[in-house]
VOGU-3710 file (C-alpha; in Angstrom, 3 decimals, decimal comma):
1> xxxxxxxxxx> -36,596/11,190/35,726  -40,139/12,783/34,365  -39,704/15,724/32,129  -41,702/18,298/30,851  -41,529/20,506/28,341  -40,515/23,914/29,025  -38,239/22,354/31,003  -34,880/24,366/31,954  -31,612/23,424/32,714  -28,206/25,156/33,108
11> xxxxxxxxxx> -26,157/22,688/31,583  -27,952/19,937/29,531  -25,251/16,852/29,378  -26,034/14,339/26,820  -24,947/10,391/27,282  -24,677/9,167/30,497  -21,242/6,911/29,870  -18,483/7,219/31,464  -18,018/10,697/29,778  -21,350/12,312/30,689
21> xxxxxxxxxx> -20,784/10,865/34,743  -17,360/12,847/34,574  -19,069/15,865/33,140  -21,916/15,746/35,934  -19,376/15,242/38,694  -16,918/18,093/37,972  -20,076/20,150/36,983  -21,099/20,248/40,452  -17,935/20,144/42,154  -17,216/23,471/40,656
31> xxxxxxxxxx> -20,487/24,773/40,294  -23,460/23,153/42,721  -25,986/26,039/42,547  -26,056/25,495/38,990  -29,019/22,922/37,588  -28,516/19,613/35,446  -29,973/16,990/33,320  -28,553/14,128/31,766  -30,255/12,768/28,655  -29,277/9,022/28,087
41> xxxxxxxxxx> -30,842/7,316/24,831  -30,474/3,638/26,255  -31,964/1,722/29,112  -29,023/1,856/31,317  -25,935/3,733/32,351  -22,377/2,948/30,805  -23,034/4,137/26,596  -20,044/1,795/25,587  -19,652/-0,526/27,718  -23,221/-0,977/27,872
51> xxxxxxxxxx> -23,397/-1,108/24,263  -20,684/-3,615/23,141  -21,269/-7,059/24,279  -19,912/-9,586/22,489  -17,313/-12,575/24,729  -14,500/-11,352/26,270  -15,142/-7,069/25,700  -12,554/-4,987/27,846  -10,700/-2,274/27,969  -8,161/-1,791/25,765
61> xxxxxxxxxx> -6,289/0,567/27,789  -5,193/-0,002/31,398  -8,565/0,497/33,952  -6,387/2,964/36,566  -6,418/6,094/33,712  -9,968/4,769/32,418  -11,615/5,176/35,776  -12,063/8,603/37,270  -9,517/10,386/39,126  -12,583/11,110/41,771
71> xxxxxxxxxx> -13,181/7,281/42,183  -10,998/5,446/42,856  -10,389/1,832/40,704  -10,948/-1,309/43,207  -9,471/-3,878/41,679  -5,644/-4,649/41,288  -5,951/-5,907/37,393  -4,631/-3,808/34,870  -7,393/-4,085/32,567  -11,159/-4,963/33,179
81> xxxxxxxxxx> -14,157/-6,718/31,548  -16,570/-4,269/30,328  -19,404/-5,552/32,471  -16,924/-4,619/35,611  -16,372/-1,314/33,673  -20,108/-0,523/33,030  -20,855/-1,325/36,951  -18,007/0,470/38,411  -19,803/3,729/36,051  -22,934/2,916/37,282
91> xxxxxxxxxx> -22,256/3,263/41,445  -20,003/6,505/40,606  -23,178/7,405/39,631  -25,397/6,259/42,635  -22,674/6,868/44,764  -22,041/10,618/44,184  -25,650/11,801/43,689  -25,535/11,520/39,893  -27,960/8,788/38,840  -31,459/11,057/39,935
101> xxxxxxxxxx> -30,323/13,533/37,373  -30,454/11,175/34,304  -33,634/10,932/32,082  -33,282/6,997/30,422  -34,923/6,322/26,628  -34,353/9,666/25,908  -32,741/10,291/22,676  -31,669/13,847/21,650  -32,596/14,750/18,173  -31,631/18,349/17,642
111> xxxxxxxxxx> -30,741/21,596/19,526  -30,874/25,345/17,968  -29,249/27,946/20,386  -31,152/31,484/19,769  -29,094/34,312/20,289  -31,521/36,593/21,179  -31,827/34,896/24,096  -28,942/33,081/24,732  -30,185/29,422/24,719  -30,299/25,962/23,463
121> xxxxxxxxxx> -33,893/24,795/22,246  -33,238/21,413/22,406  -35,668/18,658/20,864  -36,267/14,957/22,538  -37,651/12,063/22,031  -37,965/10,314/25,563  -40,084/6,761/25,313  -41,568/7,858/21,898  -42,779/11,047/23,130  -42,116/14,189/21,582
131> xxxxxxxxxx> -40,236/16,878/24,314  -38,892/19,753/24,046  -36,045/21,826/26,689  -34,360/24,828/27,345  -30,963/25,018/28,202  -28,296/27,376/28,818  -25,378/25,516/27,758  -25,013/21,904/25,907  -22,770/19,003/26,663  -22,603/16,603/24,301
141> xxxxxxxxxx> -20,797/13,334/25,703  -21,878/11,165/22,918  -18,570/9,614/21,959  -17,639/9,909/18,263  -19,124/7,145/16,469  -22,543/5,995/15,776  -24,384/3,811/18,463  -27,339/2,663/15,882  -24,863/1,500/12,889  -21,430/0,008/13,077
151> xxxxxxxxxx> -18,973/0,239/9,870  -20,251/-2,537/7,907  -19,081/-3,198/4,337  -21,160/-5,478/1,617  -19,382/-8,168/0,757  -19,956/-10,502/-2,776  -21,993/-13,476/-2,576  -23,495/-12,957/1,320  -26,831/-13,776/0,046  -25,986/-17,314/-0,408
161> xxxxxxxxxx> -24,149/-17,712/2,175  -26,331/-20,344/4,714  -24,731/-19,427/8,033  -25,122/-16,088/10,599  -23,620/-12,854/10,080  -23,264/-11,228/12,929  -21,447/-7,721/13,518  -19,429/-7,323/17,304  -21,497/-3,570/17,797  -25,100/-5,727/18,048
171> xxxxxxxxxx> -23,807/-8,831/19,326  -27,268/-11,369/19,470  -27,891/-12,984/22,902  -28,819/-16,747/21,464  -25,645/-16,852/19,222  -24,041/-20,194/20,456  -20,916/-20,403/18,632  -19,945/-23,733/20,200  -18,218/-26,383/18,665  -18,724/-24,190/15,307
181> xxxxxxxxxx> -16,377/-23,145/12,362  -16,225/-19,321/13,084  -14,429/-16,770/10,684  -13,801/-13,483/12,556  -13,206/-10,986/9,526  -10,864/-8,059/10,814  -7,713/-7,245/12,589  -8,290/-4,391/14,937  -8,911/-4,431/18,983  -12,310/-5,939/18,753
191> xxxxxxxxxx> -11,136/-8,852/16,557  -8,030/-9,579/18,803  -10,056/-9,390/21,760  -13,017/-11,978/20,286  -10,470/-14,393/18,486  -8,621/-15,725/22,565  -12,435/-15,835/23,858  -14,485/-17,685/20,573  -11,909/-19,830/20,119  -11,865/-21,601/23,470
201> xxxxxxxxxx> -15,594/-22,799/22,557  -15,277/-22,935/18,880  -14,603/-26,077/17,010  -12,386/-23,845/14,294  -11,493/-20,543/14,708  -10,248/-18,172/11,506  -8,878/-14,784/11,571  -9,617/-13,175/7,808  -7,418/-10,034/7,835  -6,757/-7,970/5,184
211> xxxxxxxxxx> -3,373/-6,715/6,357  -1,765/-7,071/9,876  -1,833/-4,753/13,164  0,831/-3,703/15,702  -0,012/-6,279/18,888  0,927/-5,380/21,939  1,203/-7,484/25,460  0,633/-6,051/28,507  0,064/-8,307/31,759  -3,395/-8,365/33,565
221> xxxxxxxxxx> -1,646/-7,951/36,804  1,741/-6,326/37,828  3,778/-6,204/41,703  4,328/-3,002/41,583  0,252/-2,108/41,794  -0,347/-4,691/44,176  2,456/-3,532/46,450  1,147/0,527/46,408  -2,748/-0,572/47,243  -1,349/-2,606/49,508
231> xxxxxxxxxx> 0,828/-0,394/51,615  -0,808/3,192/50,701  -4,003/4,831/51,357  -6,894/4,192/48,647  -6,627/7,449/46,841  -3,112/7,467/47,227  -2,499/4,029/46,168  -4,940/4,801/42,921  -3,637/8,055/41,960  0,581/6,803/41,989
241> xxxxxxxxxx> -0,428/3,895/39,711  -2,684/6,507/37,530  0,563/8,673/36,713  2,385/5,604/36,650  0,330/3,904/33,730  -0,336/7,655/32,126  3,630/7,975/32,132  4,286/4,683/30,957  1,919/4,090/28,176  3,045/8,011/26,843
251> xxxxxxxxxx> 7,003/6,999/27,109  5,904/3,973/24,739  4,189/6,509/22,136  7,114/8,659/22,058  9,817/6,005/21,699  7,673/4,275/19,229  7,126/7,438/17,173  10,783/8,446/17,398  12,483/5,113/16,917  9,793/3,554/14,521
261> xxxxxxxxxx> 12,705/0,830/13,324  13,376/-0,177/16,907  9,623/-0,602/18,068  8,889/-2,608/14,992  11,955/-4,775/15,802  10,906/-4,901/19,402  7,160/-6,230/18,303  8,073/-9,033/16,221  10,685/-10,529/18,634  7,782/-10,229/20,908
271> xxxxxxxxxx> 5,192/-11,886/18,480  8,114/-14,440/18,181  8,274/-15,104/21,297  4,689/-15,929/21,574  3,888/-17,848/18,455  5,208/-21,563/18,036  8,156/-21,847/16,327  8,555/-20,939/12,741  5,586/-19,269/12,660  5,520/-16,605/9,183
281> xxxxxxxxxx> 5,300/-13,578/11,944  6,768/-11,423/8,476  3,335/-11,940/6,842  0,310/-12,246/9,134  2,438/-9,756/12,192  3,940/-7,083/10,346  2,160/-4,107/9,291  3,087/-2,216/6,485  2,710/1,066/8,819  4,842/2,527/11,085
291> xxxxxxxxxx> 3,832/1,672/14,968  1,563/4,097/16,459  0,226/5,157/12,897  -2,778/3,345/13,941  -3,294/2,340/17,280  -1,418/-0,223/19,038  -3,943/-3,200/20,088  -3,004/-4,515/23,273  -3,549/-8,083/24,222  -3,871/-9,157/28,099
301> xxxxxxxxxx> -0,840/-11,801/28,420  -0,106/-12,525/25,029  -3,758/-14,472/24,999  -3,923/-13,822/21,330  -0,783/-15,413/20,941  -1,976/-18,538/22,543  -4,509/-19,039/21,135  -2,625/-19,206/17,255  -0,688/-21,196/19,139  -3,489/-23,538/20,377
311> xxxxxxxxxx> -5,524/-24,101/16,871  -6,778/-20,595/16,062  -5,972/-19,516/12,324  -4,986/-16,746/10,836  -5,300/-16,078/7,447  -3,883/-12,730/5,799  -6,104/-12,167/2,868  -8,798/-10,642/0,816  -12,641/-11,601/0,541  -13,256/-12,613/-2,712
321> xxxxxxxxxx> -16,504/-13,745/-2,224  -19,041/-15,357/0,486  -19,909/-18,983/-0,767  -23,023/-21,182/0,629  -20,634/-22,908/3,064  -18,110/-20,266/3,894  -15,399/-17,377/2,255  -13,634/-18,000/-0,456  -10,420/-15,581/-0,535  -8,629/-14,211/-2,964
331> xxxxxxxxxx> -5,904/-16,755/-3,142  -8,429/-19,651/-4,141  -8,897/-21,074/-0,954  -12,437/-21,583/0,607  -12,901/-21,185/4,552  -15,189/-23,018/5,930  -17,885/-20,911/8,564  -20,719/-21,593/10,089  -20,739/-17,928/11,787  -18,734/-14,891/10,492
341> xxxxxxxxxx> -18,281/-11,820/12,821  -17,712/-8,664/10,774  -15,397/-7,469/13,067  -14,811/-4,178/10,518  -14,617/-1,062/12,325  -16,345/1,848/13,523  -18,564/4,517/11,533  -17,647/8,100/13,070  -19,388/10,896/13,609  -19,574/14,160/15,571
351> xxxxxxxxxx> -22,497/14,227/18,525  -23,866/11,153/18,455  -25,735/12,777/15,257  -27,609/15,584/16,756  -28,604/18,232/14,323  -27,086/21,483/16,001  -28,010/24,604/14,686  -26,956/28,773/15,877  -30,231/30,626/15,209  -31,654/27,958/12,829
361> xxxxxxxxxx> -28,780/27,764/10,383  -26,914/24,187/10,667  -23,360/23,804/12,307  -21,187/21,503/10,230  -18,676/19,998/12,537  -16,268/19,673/9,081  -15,894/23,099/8,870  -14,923/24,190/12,582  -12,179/23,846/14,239  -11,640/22,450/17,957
371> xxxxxxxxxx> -10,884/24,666/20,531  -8,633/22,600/23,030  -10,211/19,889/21,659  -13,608/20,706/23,531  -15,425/23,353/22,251  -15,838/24,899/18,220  -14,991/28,140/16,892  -18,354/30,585/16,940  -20,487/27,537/18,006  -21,521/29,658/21,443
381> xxxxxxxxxx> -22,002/27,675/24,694  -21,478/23,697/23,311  -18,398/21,595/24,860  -17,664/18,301/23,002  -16,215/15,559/25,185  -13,687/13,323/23,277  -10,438/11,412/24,995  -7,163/10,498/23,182  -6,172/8,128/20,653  -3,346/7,283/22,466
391> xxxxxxxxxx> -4,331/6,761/26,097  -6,992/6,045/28,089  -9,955/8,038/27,276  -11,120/9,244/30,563  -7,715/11,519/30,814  -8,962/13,970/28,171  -12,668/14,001/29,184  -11,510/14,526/32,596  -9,795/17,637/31,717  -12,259/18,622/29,572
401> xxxxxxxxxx> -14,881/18,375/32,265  -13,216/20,748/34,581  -12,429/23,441/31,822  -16,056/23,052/31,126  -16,838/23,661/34,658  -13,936/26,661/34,932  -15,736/28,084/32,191  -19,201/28,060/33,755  -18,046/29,362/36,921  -16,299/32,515/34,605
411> xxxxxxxxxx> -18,993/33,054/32,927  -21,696/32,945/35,978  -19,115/35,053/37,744  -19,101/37,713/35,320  -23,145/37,690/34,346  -21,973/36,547/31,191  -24,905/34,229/29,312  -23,238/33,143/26,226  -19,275/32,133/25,067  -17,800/31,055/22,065
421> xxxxxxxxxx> -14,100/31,062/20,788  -13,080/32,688/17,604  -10,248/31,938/15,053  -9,607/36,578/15,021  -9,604/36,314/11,551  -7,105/33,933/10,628  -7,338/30,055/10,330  -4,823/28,251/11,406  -3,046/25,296/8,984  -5,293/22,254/8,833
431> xxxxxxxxxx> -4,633/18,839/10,753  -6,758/16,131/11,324  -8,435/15,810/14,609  -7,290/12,175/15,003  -3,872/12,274/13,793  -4,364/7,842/13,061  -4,658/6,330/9,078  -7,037/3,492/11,570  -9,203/2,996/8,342  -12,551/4,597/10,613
441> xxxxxxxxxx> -10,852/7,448/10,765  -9,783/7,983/7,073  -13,637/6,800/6,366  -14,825/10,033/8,114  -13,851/12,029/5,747  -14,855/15,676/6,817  -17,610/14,691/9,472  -15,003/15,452/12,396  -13,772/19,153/13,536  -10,571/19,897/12,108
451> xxxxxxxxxx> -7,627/20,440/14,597  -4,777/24,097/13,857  -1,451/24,220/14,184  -0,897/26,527/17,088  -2,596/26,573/20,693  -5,374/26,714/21,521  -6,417/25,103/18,352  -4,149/22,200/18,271  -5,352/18,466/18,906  -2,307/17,595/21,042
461> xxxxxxxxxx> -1,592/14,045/22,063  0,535/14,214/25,081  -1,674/13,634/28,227  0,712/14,726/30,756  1,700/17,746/28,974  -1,864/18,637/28,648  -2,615/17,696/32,348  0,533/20,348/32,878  -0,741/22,826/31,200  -4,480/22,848/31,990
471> xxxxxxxxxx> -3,338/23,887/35,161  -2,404/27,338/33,703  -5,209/27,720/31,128  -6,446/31,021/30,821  -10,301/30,612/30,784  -10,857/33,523/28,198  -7,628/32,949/26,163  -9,464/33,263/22,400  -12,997/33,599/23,795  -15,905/36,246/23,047
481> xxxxxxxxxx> -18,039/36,682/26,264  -21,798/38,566/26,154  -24,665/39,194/28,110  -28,306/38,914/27,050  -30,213/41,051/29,082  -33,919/39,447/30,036  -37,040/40,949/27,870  -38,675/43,628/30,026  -42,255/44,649/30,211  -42,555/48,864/29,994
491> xxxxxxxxxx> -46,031/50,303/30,579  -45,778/52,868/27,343  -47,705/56,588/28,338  -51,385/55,078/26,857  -51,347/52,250/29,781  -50,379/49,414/26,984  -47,610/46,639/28,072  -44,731/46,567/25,636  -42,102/44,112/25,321  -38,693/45,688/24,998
501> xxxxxxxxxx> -35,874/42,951/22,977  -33,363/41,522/25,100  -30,019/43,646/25,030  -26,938/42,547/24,407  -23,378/43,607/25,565  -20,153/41,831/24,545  -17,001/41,489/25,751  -14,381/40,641/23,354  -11,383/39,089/25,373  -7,905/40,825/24,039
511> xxxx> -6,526/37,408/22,995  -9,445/37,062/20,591  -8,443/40,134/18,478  -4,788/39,186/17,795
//
């Protein structure tokens, strides 16, 4: 899609994963007279699961709450490969009218939203070029961690080390890993997810962890879904196994957050169960944490199992320094490696990077709070999709993307050109906005919003209570509505044109002011 600039949009949506295809849909289900663009930095469709591709990427939550509510899921598996996730993106896209409205290569920089006026200036690079856009309202579906850097730590010694370092985010192409000694360093759902792939090519396979994670089994396949798609309608069949899954995987939050003894017990008999024999499940299987502190990693079938139980290593220790022919750890010992994937995390940050600004002066994310999770306190006419840490991400984005739409329609119902909620004067307590110790979110330090203690500032992780109550969401519950007026030309009494400033009325909803 060719742009120009001067260039206006209604909405301008930025990423084109499966976030920014949500927003679009819902956009124009609820609002088709108004006009869209979707700016995608990369090539293709899918941000994510276009992104990662290193052997055996999936979903690490099951694919019937992923995929949209709108689209139904085709498959029967629980999970999917991220290449079947990306595609299944891409034809919601080309299926529903989406895909002509996305400009590819075309990496938002920075957006200032004028008051005076009551829009977003919003700068662009798109192929190298320099553009520039106009927008009423910005939707910023970048995800919440950098695409161009993963977390990456320095480690002693790497300079002599004579293999390949690769990290998972920027997986190379030509890395042929077969028959090689391979030391995956890192314990979270990447790691878990390379270590039952690599290995099955690998001559030795390591797993260097510093300290263990909370695994979780979950079957590729289950009767119960094959017996609903089977017997019920499509939609039907997608949306009973939806509420199943979303019911399921929240009753296994709760009861691991309210029995955090039992769920720990329940883990390691599993882990036992998988592992050969007098395995030491105490030291490489048993997190320090409580279950659900940081996320549970799920692995399809145990596979992760297997494959400790087939040759793969894993060793639960610290990097004391890269040597020319491998790690040595802490402990003394040297592992051997021909390849070592820094499997180490995440670096977070709040839209994708872009430098917003409210009438030139800089919006720190740190310093607002989230409104339902979506929008910030006095940043006017910017929604923020971001999903839970404890589901499937699609399930808050999707709600997001219709209050985002219930809000347009409001707002274009009204006249009203400009929205923003507002604290009324008294902050709420602090919490985080991911309520995980995951060390990528402790690294973020104050980059992220902060979530309150009270609605509608809370950060809530309950997807079915929030599904509950978005039914009965008041649109203008803590908002500040206004009108900007268009500039008008007057013909003054000597025959000269004069430009009269915009004018602005407000209307300051009651629930604001308490």
């Amino acid at each position: 899609m060719a742009l120009n600039d001067a260039d206006f949009y209604d909405v301008l949506i930025v990423g084109a994963g499966l976030s920014g295809i949500d927003a679009a849909y819902r956009l124009r289900e609820r609002n088709p007279e108004l006009t869209y663009l979707i700016a995608e930095g990369r090539e293709r469709i899918g941000g994510t699961w276009d992104l990662f591709r290193y052997p055996g990427v999936r979903s690490d939550s099951d694919i019937f709450t992923l995929s949209y509510p709108w689209n139904p899921w085709r498959g029967d598996r629980t999970m999917a490969r991220g290449e079947e996730i990306r595609n299944y993106i891409e034809s919601s896209a080309r299926d529903f009218g989406i895909h002509p409205h996305i400009s590819f290569s075309t990496q938002v920089l920075a957006a200032d939203f004028d008051t005076a006026v009551d829009k977003w200036t919003v700068r662009m690079s798109v192929d190298g070029a320099d553009r520039v856009v106009t927008a009423r309202f910005l939707y910023l579906c970048t995800g919440y961690y950098r695409y161009d850097a993963g977390y990456r730590p320095e480690f002693p010694g790497e300079e002599q080390f004579t293999g390949r370092i690769v990290h998972p985010q920027f997986w190379p192409e030509d890395l042929d890993y077969t028959g090689k000694n391979v030391v995956v360093i890192g314990s979270g759902a990447t790691a878990v997810t390379l270590v039952p792939e690599m290995a099955q090519k690998a001559g030795h396979l390591v797993m260097l962890q510093r300290s263990p994670t909370y695994l979780f089994p979950y079957p590729w396949s289950d009767p119960m879904t094959k017996a609903v798609q089977r017997f019920l309608p499509r939609q039907l069949a997608h949306d009973v196994t939806r509420y199943r899954n979303m019911g399921l995987t929240l009753g296994l939050y709760l009861f691991c957050r309210r029995f955090p003894k039992a769920s720990r017990s329940m883990m390691r008999r599993m882990a036992e169960h998988y592992l050969p024999t007098g395995y030491d499940v105490a030291k490489h299987f048993t997190p320090a944490y409580e279950p659900w502190d940081q996320r549970l990693c799920v692995i399809p079938e145990g596979d992760f199992y297997t494959a400790i139980g087939d040759g793969a290593e894993v060793v639960t220790d610290t990097v004391d320094t890269f040597t020319p022919d491998g790690i040595r750890v802490s402990s003394g010992r040297e592992v051997e490696a021909d390849i070592v994937v820094t499997a180490t995390g995440l670096d977070l940050i709040a839209f994708g990077g872009i430098e917003i600004s409210v009438d030139g002066e800089a919006v720190d994310p740190g310093r607002k709070y989230g409104y339902r999770a979506y929008m910030l306190n006095d940043v006017p006419n910017l929604a923020w999709a971001v999903g839970y840490t404890n589901a499937s991400w699609t399930l808050r984005v999707d709600l997001t993307a219709k209050a985002v739409a219930e809000l347009l329609a409001h707002m274009r119902a009204h006249g009203y050109t400009r929205a923003h909620p507002t604290l009324g004067g008294a902050e709420p307590a602090e919490h985080k906005f991911f309520d995980l110790s995951s060390g990528y979110v402790e690294r973020s330090g104050d980059r992220l919003p902060k979530a309150g203690d009270r609605a509608p500032w809370q950060v809530r992780h309950n997807a079915l209570l929030d599904a509950v109550d978005a039914r009965r969401y008041d649109v203008t519950e803590a908002m500040v509505f206004s009108r900007t007026e268009p500039m008008v030309e007057v013909v003054d009494v000597d025959g000269d044109v004069v430009v009269e400033e915009s004018r602005e009325e407000s209307d300051e909803h009651s629930e604001a002011r308490r």
